[in-house]
N, CA, C and O atoms as a GROMACS GRO file, in nm:
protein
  412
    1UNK      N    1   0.331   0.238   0.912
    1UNK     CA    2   0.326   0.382   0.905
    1UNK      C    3   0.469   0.436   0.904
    1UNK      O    4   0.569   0.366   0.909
    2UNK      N    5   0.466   0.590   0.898
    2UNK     CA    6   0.608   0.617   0.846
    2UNK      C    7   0.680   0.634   0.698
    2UNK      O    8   0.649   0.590   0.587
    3UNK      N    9   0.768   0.702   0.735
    3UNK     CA   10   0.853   0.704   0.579
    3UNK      C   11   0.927   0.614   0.519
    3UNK      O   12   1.041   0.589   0.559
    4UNK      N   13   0.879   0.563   0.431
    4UNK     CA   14   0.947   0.403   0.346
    4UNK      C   15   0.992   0.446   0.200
    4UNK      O   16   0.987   0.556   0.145
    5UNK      N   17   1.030   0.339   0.163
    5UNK     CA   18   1.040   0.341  -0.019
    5UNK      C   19   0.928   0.200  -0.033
    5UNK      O   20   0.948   0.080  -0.010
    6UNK      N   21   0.813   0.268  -0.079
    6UNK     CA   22   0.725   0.189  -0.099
    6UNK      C   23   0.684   0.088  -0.287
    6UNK      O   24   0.584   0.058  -0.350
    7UNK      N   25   0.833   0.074  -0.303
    7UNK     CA   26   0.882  -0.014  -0.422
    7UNK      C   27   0.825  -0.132  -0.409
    7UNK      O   28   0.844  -0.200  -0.510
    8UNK      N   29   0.758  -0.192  -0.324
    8UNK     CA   30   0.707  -0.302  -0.312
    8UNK      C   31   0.584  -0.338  -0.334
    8UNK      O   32   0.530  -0.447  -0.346
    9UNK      N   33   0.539  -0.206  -0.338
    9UNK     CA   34   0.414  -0.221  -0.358
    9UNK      C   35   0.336  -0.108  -0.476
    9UNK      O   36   0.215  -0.094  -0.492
   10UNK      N   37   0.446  -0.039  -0.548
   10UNK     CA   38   0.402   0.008  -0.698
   10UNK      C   39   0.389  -0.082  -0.760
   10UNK      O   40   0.446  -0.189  -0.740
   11UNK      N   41   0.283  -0.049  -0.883
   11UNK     CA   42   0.297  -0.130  -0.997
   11UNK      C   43   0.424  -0.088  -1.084
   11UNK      O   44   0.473   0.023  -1.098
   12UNK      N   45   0.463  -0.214  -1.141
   12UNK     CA   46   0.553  -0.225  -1.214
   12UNK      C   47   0.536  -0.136  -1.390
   12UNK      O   48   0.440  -0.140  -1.467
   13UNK      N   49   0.662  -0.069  -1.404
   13UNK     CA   50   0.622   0.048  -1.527
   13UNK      C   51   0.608   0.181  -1.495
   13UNK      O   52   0.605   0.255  -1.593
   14UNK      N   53   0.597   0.236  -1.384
   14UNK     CA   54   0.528   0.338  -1.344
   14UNK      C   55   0.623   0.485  -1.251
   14UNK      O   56   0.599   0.597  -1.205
   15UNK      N   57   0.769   0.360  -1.270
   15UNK     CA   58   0.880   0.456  -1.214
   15UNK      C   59   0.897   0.564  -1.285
   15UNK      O   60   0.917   0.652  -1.202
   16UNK      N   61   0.902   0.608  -1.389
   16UNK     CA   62   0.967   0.705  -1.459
   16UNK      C   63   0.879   0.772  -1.476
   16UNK      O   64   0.914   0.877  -1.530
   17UNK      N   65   0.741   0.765  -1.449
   17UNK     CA   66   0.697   0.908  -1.375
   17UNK      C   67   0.699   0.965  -1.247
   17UNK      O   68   0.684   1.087  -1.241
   18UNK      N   69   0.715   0.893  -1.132
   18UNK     CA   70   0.804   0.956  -1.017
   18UNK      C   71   0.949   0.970  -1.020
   18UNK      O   72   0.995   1.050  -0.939
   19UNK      N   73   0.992   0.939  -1.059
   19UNK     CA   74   1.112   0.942  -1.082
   19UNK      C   75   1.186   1.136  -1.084
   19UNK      O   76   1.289   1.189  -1.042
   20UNK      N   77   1.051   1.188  -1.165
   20UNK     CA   78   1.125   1.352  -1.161
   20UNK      C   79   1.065   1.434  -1.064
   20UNK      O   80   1.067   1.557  -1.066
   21UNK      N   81   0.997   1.344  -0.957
   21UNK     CA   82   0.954   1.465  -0.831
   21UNK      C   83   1.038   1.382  -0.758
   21UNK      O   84   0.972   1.351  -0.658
   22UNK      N   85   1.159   1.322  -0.751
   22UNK     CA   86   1.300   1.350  -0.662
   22UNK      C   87   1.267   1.244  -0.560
   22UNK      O   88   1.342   1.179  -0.488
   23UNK      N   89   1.166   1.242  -0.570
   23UNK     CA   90   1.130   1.103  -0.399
   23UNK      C   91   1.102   0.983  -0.459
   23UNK      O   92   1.042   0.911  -0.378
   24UNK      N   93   1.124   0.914  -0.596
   24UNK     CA   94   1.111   0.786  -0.604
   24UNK      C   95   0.970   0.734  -0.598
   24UNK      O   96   0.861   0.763  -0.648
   25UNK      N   97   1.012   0.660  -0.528
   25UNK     CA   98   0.915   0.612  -0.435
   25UNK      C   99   0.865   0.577  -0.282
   25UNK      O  100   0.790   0.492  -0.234
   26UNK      N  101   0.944   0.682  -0.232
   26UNK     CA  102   0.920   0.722  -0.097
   26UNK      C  103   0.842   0.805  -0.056
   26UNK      O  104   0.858   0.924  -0.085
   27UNK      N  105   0.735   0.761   0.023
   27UNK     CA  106   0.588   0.824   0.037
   27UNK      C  107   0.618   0.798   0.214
   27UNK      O  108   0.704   0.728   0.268
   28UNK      N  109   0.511   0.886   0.274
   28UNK     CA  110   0.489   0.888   0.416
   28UNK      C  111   0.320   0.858   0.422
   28UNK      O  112   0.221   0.915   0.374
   29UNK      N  113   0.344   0.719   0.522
   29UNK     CA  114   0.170   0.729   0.542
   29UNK      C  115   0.164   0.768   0.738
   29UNK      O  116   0.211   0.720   0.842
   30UNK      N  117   0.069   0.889   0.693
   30UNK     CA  118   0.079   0.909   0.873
   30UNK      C  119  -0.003   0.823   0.947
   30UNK      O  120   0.030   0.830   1.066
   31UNK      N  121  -0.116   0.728   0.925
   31UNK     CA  122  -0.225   0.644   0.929
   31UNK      C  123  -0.249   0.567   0.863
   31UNK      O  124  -0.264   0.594   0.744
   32UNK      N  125  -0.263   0.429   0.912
   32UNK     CA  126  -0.333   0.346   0.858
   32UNK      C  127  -0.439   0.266   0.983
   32UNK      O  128  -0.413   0.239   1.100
   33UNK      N  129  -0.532   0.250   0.922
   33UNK     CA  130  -0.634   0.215   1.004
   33UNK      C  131  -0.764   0.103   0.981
   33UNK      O  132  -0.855   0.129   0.902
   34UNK      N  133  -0.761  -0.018   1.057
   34UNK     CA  134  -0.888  -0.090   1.002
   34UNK      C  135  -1.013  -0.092   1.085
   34UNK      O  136  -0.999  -0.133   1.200
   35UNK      N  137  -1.142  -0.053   1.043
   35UNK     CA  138  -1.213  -0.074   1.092
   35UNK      C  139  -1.330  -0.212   1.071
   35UNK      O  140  -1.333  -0.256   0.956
   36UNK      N  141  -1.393  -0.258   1.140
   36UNK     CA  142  -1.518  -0.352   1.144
   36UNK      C  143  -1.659  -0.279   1.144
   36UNK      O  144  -1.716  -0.238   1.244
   37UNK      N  145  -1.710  -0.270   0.998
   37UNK     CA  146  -1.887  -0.227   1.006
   37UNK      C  147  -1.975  -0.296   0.946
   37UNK      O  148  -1.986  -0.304   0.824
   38UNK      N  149  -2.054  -0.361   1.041
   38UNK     CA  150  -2.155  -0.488   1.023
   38UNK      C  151  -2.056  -0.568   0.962
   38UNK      O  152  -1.943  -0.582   1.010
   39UNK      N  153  -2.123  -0.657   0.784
   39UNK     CA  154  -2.002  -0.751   0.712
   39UNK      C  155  -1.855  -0.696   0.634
   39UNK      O  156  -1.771  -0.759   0.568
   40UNK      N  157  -1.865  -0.538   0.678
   40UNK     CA  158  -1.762  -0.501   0.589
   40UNK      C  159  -1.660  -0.461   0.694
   40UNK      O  160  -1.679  -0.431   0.812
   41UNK      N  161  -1.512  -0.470   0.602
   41UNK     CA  162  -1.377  -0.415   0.686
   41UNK      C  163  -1.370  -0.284   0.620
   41UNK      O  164  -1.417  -0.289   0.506
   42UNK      N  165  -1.334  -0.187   0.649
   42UNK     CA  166  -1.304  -0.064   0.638
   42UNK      C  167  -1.133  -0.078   0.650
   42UNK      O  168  -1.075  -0.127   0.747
   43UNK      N  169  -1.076  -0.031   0.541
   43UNK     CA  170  -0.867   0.023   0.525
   43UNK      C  171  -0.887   0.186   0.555
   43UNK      O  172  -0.998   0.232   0.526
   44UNK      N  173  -0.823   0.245   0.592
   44UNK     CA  174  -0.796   0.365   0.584
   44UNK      C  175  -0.672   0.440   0.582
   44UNK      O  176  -0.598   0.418   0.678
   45UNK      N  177  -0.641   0.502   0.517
   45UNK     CA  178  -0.513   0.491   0.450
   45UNK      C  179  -0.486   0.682   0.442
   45UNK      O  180  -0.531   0.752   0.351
   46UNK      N  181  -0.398   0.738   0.568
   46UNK     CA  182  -0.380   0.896   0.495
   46UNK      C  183  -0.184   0.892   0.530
   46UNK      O  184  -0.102   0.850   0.612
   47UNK      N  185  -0.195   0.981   0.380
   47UNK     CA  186  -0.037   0.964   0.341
   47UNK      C  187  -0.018   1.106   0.288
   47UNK      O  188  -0.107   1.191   0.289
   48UNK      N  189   0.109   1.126   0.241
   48UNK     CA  190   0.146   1.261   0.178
   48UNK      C  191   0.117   1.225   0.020
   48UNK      O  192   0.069   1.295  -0.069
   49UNK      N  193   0.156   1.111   0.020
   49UNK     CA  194   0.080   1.065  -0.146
   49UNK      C  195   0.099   0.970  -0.189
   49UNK      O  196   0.207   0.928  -0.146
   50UNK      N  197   0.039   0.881  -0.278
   50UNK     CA  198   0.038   0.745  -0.299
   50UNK      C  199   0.047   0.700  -0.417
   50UNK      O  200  -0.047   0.721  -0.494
   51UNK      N  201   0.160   0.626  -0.460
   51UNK     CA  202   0.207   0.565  -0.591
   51UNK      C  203   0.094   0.493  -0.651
   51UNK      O  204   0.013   0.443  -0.572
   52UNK      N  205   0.069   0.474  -0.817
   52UNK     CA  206  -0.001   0.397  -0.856
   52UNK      C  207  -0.014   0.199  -0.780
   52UNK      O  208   0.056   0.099  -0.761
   53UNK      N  209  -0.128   0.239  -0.766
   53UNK     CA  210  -0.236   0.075  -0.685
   53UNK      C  211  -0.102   0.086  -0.546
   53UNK      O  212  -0.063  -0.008  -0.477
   54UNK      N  213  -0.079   0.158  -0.544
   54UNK     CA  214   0.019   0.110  -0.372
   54UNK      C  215  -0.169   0.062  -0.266
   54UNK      O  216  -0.195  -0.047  -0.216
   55UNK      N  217  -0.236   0.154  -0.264
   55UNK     CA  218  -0.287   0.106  -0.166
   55UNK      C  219  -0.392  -0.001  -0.181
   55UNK      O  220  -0.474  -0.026  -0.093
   56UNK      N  221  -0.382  -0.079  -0.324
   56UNK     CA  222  -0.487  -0.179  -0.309
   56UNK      C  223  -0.344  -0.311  -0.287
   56UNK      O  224  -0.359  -0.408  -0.214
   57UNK      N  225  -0.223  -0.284  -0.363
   57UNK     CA  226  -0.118  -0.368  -0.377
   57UNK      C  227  -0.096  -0.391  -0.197
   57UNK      O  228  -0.061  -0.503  -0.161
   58UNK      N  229  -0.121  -0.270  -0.078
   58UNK     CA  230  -0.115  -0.268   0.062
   58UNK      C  231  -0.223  -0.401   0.098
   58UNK      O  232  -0.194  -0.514   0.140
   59UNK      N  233  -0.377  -0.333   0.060
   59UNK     CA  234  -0.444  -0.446   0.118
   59UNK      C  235  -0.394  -0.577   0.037
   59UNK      O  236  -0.361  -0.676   0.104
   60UNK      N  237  -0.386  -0.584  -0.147
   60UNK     CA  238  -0.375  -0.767  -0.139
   60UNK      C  239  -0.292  -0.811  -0.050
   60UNK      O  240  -0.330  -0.914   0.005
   61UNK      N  241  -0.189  -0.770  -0.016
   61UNK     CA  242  -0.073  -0.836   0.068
   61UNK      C  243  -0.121  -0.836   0.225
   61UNK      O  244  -0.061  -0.920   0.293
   62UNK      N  245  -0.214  -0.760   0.293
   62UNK     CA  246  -0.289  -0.772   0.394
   62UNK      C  247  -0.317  -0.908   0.424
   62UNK      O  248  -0.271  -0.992   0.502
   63UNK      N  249  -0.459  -0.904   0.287
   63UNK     CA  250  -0.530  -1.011   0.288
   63UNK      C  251  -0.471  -1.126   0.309
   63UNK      O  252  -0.540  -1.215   0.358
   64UNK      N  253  -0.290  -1.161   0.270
   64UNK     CA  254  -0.259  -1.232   0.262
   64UNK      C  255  -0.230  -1.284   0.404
   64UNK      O  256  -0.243  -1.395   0.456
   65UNK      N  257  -0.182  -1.153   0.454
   65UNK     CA  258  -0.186  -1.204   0.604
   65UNK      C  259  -0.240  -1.201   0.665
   65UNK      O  260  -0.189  -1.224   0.774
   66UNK      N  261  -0.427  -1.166   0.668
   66UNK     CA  262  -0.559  -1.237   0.731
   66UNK      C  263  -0.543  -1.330   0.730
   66UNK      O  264  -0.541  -1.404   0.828
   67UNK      N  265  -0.519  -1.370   0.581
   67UNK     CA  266  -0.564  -1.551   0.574
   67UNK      C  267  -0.506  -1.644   0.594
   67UNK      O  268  -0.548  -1.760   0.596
   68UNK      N  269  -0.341  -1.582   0.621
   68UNK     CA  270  -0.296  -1.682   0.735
   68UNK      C  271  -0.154  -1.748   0.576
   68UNK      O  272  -0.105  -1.861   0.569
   69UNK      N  273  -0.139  -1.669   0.512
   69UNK     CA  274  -0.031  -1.699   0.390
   69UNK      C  275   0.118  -1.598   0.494
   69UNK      O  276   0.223  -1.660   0.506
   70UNK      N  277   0.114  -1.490   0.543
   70UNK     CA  278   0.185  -1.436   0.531
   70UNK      C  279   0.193  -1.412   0.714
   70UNK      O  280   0.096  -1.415   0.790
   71UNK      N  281   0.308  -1.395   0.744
   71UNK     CA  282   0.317  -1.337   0.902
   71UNK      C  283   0.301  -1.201   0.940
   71UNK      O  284   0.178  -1.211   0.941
   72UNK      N  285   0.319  -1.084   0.972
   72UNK     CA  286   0.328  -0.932   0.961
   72UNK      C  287   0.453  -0.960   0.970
   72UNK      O  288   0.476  -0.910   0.860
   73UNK      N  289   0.587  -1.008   1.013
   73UNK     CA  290   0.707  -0.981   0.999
   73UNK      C  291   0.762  -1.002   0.895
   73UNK      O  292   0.872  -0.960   0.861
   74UNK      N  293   0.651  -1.107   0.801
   74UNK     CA  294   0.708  -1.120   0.644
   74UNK      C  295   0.630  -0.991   0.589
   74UNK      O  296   0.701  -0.927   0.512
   75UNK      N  297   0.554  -0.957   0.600
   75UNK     CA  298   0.538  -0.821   0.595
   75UNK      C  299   0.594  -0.695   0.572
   75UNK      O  300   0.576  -0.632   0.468
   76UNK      N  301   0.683  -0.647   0.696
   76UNK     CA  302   0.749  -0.583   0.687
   76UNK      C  303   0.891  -0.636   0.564
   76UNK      O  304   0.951  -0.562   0.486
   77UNK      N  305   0.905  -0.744   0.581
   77UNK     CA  306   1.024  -0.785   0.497
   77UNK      C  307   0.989  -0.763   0.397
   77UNK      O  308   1.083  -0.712   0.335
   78UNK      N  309   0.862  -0.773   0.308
   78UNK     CA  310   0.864  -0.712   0.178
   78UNK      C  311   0.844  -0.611   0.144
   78UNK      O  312   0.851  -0.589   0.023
   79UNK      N  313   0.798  -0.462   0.271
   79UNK     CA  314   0.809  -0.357   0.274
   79UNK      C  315   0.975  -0.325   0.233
   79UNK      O  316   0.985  -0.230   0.155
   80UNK      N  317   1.113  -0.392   0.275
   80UNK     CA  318   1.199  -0.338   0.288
   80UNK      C  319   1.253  -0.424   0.194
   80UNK      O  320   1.375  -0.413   0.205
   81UNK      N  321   1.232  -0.483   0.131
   81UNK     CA  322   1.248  -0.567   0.016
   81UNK      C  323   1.269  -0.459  -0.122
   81UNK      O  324   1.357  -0.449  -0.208
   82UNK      N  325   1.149  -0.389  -0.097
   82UNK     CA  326   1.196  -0.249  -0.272
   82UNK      C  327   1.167  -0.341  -0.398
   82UNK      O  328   1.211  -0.314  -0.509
   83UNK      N  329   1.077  -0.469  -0.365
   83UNK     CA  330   1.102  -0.503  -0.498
   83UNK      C  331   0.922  -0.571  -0.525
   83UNK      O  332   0.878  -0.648  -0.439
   84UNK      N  333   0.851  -0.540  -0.624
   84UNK     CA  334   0.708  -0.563  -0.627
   84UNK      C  335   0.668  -0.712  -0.626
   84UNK      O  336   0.583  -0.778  -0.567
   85UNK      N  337   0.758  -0.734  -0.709
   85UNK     CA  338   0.762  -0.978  -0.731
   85UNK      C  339   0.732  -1.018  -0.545
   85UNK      O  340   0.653  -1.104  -0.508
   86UNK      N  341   0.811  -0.936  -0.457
   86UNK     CA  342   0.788  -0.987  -0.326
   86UNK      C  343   0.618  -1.024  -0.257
   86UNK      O  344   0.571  -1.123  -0.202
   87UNK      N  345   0.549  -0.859  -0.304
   87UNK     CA  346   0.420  -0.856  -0.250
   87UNK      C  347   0.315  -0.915  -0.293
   87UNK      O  348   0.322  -0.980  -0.397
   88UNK      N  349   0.203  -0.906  -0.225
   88UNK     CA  350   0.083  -0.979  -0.255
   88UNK      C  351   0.010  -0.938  -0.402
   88UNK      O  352   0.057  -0.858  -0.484
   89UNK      N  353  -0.108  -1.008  -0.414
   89UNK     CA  354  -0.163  -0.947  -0.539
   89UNK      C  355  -0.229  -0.799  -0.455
   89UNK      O  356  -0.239  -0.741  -0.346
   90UNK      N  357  -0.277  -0.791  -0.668
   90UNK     CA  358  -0.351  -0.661  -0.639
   90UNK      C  359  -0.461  -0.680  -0.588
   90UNK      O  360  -0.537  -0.762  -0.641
   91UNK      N  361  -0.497  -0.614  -0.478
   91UNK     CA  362  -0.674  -0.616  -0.447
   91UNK      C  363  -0.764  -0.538  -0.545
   91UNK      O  364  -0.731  -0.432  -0.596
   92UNK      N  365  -0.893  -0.608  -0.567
   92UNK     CA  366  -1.008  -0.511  -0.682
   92UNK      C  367  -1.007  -0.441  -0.639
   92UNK      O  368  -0.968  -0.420  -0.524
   93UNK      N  369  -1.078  -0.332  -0.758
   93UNK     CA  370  -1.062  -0.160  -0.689
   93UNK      C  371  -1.209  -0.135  -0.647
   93UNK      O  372  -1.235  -0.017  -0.625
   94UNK      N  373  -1.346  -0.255  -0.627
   94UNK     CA  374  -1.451  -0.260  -0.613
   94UNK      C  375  -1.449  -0.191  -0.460
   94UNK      O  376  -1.361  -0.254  -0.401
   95UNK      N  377  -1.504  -0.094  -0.372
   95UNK     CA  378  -1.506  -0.045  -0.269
   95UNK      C  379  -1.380   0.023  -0.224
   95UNK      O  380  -1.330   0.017  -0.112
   96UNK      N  381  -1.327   0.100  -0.349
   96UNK     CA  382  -1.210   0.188  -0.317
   96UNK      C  383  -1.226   0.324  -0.360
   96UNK      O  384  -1.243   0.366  -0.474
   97UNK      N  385  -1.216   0.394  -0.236
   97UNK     CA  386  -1.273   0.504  -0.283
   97UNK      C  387  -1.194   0.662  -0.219
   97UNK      O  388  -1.181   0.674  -0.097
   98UNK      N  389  -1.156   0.751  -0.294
   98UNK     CA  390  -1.071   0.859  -0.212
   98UNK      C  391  -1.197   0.975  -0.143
   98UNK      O  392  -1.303   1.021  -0.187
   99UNK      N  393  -1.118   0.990  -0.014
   99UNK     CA  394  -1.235   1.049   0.066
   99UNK      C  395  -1.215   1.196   0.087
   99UNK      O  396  -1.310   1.273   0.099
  100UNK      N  397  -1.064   1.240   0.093
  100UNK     CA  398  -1.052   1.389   0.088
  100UNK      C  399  -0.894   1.386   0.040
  100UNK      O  400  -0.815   1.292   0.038
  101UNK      N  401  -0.877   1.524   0.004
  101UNK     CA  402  -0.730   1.581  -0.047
  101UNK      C  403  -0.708   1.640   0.038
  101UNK      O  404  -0.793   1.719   0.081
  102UNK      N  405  -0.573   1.625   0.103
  102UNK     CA  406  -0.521   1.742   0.173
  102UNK      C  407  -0.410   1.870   0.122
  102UNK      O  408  -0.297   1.826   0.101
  103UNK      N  409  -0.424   2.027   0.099
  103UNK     CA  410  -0.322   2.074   0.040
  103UNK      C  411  -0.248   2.159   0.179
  103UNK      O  412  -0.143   2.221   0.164
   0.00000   0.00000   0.00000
């Protein structure tokens, strides 16, 4: 959580349309949150706004460290890394879903 440059986890191509609202790719997520219901995990994810697949590119790299590929301190290292080759895959967009806008 917090304010990052979340370069690590855009898709690649996609700079030079953020590029002219001045923040790159620096987004603020005020929350992130997992829940357990029955067989499913619940992500929850509220931010000021979110770069193309940042938040499925968030969970593949998760997953990676469920399953025991990745540590959370390598984690953070590819948060501060700025560079997408670092992070996990993309997660499917099967059970991704936006739940409200905030203005």
């Amino acid at each position: 959580m917090g304010t990052h440059d979340f370069s690590s986890f855009e898709n690649s191509g996609t700079r030079d349309k953020h590029a002219t609202s001045g923040r790159g790719a620096v987004r603020t997520l005020y929350r992130a949150s997992l829940h357990q219901r029955e067989e499913q995990i619940l992500l929850e994810f509220t931010g000021d706004g979110f770069l193309r697949n940042m938040v499925r590119n968030i969970v593949g790299t998760a997953l990676d460290c469920g399953r025991g590929h990745l540590t959370p301190g390598q984690f953070k290292m590819i948060l501060t890394a700025k560079d997408r080759t670092c992070a996990g895959p993309t997660a499917p967009p099967h059970g991704l879903s936006l739940v409200k806008v905030f203005y």
